[in-house]
Biopython code that builds the backbone (N, CA, C, O; Angstrom):
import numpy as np
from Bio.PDB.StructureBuilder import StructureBuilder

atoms = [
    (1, "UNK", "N", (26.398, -6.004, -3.145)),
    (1, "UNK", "CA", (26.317, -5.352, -1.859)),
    (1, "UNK", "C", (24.892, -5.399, -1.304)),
    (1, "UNK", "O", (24.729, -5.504, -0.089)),
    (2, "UNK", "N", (23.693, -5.314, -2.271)),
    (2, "UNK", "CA", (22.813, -5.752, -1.414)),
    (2, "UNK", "C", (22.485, -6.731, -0.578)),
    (2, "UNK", "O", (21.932, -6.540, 0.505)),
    (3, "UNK", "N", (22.898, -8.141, -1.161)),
    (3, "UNK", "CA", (23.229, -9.090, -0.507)),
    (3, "UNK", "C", (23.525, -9.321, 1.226)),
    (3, "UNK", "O", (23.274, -10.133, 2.117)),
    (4, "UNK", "N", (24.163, -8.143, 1.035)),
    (4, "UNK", "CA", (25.494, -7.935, 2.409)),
    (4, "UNK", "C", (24.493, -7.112, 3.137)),
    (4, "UNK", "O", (24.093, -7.365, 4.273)),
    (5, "UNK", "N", (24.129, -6.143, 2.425)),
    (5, "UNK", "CA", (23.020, -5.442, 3.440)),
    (5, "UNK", "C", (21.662, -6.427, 4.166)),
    (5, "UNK", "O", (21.263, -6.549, 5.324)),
    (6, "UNK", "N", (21.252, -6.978, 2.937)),
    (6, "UNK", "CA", (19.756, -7.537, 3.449)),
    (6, "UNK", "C", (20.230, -8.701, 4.982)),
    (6, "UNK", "O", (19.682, -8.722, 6.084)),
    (7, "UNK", "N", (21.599, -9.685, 4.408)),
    (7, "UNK", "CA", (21.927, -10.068, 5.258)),
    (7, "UNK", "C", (22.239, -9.160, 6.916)),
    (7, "UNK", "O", (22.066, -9.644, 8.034)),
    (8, "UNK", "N", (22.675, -7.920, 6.622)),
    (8, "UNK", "CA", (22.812, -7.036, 8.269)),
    (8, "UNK", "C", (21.487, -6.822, 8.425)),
    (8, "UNK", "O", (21.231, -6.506, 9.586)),
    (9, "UNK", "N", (20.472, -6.873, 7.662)),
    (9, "UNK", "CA", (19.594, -6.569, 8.413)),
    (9, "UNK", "C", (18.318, -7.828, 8.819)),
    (9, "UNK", "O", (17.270, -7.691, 9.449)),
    (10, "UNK", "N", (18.760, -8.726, 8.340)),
    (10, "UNK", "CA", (17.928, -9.847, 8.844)),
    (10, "UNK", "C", (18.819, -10.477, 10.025)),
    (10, "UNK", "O", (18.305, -11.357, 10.716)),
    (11, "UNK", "N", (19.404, -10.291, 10.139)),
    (11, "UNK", "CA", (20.755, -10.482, 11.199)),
    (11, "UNK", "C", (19.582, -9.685, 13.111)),
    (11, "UNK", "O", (19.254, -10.082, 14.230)),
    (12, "UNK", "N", (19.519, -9.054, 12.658)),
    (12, "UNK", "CA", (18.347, -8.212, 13.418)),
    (12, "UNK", "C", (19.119, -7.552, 14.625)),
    (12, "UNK", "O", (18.648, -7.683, 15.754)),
    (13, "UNK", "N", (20.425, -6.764, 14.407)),
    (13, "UNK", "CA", (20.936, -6.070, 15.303)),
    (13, "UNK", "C", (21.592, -4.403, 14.640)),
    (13, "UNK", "O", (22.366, -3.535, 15.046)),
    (14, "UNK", "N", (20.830, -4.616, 13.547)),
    (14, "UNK", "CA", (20.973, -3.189, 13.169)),
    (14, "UNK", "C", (19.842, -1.890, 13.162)),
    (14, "UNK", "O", (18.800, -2.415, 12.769)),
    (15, "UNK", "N", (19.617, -0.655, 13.380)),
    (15, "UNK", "CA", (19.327, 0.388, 13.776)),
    (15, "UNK", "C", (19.073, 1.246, 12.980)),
    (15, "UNK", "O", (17.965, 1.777, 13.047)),
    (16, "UNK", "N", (20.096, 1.692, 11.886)),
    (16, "UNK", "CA", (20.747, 2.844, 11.674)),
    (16, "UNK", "C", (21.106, 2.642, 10.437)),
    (16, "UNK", "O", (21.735, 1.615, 10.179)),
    (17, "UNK", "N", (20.723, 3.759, 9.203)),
    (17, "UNK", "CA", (21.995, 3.696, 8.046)),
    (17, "UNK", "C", (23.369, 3.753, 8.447)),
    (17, "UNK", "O", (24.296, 3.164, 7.891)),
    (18, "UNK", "N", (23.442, 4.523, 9.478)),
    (18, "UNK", "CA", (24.386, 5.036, 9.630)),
    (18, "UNK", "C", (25.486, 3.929, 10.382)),
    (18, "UNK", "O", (26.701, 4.061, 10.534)),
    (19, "UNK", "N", (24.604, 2.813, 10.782)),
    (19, "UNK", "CA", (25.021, 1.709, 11.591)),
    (19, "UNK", "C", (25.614, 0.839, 10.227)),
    (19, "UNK", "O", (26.767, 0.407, 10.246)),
    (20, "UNK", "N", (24.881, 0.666, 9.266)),
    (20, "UNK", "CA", (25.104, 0.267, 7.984)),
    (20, "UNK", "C", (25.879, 0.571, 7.049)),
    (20, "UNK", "O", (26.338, -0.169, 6.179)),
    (21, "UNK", "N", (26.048, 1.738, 7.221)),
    (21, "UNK", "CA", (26.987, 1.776, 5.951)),
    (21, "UNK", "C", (28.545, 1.754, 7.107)),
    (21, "UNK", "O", (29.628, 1.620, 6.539)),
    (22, "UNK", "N", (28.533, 1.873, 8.459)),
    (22, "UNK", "CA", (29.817, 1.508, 9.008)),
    (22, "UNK", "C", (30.477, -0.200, 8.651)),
    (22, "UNK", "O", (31.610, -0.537, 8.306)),
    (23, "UNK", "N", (29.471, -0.870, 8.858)),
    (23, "UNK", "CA", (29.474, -2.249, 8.870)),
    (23, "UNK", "C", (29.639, -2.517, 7.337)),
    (23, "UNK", "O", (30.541, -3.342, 7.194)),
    (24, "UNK", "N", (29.160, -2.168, 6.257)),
    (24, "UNK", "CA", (29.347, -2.067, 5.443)),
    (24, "UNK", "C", (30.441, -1.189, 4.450)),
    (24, "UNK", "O", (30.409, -1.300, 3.224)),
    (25, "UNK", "N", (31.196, -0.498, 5.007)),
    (25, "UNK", "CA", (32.319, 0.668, 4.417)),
    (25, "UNK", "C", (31.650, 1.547, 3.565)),
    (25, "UNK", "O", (32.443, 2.120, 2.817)),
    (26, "UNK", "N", (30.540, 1.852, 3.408)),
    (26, "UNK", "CA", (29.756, 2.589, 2.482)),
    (26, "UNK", "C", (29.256, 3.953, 3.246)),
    (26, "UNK", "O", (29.565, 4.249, 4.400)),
    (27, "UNK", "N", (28.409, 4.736, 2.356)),
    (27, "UNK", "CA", (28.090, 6.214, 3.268)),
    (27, "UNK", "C", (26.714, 5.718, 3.641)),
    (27, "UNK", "O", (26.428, 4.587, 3.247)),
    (28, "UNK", "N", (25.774, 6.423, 4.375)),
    (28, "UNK", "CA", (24.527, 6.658, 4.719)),
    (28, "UNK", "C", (23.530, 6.576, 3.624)),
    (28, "UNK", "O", (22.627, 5.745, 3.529)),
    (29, "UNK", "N", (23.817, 7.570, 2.790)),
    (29, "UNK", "CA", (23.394, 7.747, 1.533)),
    (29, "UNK", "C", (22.890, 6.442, 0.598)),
    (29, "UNK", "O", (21.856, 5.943, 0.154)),
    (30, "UNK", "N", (24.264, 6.251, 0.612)),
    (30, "UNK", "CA", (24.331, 4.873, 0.004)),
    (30, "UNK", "C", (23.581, 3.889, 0.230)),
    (30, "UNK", "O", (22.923, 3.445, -0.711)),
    (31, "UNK", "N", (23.464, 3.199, 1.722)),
    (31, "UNK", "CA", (22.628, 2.608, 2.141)),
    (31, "UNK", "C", (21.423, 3.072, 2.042)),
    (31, "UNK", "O", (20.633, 2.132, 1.950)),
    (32, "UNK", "N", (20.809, 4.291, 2.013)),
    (32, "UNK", "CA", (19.159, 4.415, 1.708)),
    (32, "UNK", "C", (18.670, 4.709, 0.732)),
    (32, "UNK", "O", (17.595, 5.258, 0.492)),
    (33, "UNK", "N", (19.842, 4.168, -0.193)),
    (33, "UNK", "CA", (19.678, 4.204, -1.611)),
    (33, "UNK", "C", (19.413, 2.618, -1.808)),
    (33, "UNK", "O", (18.510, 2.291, -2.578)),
    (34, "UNK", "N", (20.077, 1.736, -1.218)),
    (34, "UNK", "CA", (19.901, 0.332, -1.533)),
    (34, "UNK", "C", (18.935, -0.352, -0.770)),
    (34, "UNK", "O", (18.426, -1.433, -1.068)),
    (35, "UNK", "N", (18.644, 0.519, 0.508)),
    (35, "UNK", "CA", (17.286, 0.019, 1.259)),
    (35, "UNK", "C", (15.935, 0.204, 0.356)),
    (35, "UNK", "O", (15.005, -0.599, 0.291)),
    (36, "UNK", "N", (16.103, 2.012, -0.630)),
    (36, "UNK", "CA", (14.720, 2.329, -1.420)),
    (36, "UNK", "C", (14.636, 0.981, -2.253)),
    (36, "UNK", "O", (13.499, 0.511, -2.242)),
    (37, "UNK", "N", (15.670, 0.167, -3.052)),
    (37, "UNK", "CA", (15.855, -0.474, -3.700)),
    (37, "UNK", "C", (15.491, -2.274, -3.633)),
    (37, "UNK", "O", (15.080, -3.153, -4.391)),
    (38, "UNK", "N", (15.967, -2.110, -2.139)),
    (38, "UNK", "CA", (14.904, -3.424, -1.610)),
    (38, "UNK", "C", (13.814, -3.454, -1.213)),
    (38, "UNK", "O", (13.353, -4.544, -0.873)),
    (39, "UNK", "N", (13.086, -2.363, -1.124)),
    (39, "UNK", "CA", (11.497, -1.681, -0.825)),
    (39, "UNK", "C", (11.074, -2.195, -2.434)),
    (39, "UNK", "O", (10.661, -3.262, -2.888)),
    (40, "UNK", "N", (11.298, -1.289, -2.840)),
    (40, "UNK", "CA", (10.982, -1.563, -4.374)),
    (40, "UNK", "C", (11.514, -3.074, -4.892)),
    (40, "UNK", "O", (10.941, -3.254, -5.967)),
    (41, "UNK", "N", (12.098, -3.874, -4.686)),
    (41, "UNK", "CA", (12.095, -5.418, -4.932)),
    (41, "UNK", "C", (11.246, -6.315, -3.999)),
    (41, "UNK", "O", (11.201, -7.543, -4.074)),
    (42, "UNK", "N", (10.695, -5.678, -3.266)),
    (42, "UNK", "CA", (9.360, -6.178, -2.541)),
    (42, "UNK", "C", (10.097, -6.925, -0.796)),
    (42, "UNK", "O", (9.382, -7.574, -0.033)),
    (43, "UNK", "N", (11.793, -6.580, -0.473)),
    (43, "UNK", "CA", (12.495, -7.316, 0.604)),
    (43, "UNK", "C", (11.943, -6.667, 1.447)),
    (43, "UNK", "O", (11.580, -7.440, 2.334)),
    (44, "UNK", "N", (11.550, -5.194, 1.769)),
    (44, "UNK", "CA", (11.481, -4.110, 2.705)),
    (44, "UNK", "C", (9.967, -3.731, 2.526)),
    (44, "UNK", "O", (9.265, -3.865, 1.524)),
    (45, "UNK", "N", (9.594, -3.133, 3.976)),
    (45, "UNK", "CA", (8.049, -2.319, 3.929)),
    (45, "UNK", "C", (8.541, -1.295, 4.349)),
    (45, "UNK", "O", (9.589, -1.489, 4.966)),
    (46, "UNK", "N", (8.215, -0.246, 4.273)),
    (46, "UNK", "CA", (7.873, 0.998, 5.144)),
    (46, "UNK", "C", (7.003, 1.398, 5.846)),
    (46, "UNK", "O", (5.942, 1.625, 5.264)),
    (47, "UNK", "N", (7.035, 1.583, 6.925)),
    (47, "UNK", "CA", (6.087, 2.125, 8.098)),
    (47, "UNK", "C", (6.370, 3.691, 8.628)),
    (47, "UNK", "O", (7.171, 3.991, 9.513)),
    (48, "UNK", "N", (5.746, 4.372, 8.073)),
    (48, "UNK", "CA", (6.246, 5.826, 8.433)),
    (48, "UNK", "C", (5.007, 6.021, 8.867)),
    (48, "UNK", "O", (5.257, 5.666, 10.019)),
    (49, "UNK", "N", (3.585, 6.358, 8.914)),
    (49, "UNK", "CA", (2.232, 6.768, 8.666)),
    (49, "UNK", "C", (2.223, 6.697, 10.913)),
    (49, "UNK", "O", (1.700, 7.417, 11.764)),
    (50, "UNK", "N", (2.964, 5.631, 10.965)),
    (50, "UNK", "CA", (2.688, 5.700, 12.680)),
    (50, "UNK", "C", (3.349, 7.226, 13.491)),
    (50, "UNK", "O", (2.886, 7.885, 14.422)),
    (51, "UNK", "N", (4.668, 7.413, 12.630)),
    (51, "UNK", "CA", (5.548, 8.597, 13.140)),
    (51, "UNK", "C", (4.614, 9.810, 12.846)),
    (51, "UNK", "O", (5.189, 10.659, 13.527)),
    (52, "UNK", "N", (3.876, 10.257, 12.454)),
    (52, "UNK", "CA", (3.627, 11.413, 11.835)),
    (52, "UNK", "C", (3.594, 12.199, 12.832)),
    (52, "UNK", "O", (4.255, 13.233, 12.728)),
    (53, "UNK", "N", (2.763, 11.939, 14.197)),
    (53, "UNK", "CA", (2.561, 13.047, 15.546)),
    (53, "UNK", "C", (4.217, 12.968, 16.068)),
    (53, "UNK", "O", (4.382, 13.700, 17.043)),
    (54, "UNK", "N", (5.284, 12.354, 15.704)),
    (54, "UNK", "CA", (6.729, 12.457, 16.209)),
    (54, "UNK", "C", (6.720, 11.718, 17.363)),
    (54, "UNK", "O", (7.822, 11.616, 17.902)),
    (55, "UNK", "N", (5.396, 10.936, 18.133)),
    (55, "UNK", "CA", (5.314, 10.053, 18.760)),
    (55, "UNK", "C", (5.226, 8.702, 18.439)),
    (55, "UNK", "O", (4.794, 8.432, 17.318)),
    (56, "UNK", "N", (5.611, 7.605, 19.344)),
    (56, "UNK", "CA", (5.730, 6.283, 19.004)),
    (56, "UNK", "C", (4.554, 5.404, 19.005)),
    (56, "UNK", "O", (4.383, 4.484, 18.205)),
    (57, "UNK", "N", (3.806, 5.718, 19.887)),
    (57, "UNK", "CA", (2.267, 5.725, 19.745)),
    (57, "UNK", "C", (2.210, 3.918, 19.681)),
    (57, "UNK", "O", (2.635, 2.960, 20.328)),
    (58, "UNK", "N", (1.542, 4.146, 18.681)),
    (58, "UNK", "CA", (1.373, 2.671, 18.586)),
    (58, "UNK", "C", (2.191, 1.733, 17.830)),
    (58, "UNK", "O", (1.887, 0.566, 17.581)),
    (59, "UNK", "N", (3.230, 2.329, 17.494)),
    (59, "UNK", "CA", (4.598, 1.855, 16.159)),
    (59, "UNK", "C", (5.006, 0.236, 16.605)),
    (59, "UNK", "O", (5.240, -0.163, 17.746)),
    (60, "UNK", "N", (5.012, -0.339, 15.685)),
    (60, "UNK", "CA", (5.159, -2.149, 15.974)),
    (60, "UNK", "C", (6.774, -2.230, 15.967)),
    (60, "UNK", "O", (7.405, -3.269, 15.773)),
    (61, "UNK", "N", (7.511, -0.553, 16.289)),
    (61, "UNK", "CA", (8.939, -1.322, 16.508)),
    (61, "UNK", "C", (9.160, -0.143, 17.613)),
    (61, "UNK", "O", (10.288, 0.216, 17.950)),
    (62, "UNK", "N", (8.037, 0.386, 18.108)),
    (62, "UNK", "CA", (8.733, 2.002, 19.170)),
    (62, "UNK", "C", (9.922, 0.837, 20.098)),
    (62, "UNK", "O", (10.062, -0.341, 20.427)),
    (63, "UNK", "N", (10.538, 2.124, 20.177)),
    (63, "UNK", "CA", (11.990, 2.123, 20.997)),
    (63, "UNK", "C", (13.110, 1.428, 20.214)),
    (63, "UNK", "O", (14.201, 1.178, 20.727)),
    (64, "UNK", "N", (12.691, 1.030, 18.541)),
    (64, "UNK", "CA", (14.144, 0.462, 17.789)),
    (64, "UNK", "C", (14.807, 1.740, 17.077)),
    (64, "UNK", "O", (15.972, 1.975, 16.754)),
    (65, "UNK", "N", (13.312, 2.662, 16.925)),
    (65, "UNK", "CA", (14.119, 3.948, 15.919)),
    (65, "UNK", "C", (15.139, 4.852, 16.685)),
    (65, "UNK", "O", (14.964, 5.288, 17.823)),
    (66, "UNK", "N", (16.408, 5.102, 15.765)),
    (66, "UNK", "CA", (17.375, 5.600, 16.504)),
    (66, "UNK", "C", (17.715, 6.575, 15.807)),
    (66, "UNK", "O", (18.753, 7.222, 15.952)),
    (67, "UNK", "N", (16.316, 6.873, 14.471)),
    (67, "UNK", "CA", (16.982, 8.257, 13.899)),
    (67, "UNK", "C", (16.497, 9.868, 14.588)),
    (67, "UNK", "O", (15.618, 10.107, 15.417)),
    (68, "UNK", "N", (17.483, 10.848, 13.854)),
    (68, "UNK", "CA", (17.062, 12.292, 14.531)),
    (68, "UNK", "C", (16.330, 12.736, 13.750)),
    (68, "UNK", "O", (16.005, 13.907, 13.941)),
    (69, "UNK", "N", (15.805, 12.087, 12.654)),
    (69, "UNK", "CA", (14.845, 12.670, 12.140)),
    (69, "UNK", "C", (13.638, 13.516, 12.764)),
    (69, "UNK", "O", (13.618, 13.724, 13.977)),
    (70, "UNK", "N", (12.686, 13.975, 11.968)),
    (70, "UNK", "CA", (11.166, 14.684, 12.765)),
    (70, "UNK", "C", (10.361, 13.082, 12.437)),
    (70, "UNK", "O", (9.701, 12.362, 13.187)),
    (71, "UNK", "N", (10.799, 12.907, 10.814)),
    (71, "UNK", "CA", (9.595, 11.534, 10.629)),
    (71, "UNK", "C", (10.571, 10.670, 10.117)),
    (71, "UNK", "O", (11.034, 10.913, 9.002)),
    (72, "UNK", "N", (10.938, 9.746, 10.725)),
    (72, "UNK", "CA", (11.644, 8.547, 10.595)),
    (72, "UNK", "C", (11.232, 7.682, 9.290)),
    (72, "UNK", "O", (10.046, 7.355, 9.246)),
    (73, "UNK", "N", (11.936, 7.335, 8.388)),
    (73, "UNK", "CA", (11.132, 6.308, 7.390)),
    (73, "UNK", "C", (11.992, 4.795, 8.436)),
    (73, "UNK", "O", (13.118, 4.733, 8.930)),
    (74, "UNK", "N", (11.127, 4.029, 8.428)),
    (74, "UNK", "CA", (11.479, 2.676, 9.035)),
    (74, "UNK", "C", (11.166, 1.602, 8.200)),
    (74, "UNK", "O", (9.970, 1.513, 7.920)),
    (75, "UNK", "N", (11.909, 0.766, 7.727)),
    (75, "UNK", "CA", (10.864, -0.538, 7.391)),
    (75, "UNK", "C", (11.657, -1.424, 8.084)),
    (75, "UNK", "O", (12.613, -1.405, 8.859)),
    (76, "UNK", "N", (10.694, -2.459, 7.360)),
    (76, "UNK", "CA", (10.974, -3.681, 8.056)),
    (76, "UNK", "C", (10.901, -4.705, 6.991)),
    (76, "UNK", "O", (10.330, -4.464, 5.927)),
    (77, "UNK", "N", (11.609, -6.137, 7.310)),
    (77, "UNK", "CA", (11.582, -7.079, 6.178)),
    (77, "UNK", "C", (10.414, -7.519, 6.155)),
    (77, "UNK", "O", (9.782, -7.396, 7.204)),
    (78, "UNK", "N", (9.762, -8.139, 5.041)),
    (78, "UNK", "CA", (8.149, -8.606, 4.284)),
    (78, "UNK", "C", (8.515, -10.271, 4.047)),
    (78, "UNK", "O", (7.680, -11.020, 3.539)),
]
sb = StructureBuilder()
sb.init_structure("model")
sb.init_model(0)
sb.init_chain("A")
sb.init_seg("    ")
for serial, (resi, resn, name, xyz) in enumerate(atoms, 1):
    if name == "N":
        sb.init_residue(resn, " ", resi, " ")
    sb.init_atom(name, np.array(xyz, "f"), 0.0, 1.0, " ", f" {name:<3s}", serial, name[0])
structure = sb.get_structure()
């Protein structure tokens, strides 16, 4: 299943765990369990350090984050 994920997300029209685990039949959860997992296999970065004021500021993806979070974890593929 990671496979399937890394593929939705190099695909480059996904958003959302929540977009992910639809497309995928899986929960939310799930998916940011297998995203920590491609972070940690070196597929994924994280960029959170831009969110901290809850503004987009200078973020190299403002206007893709679509979570309700306060601080969004985002990455992106490496």
């Amino acid at each position: 299943m990671l496979e399937q994920l890394l593929a939705e997300i190099k695909s480059g029209t996904t958003t959302s765990p929540i977009t992910l685990a639809d497309r995928l039949n899986t929960t939310p959860r799930m998916i940011e369990a297998m995203l920590d997992t491609l972070e940690n296999m070196g597929y994924l970065t994280s960029i959170n350090n831009e969110c901290q004021d809850n503004s987009c500021g200078a973020c190299p993806v403002a206007g893709m984050c679509s979570s309700n979070q306060q601080q969004p974890k985002i990455r992106v593929l490496t």
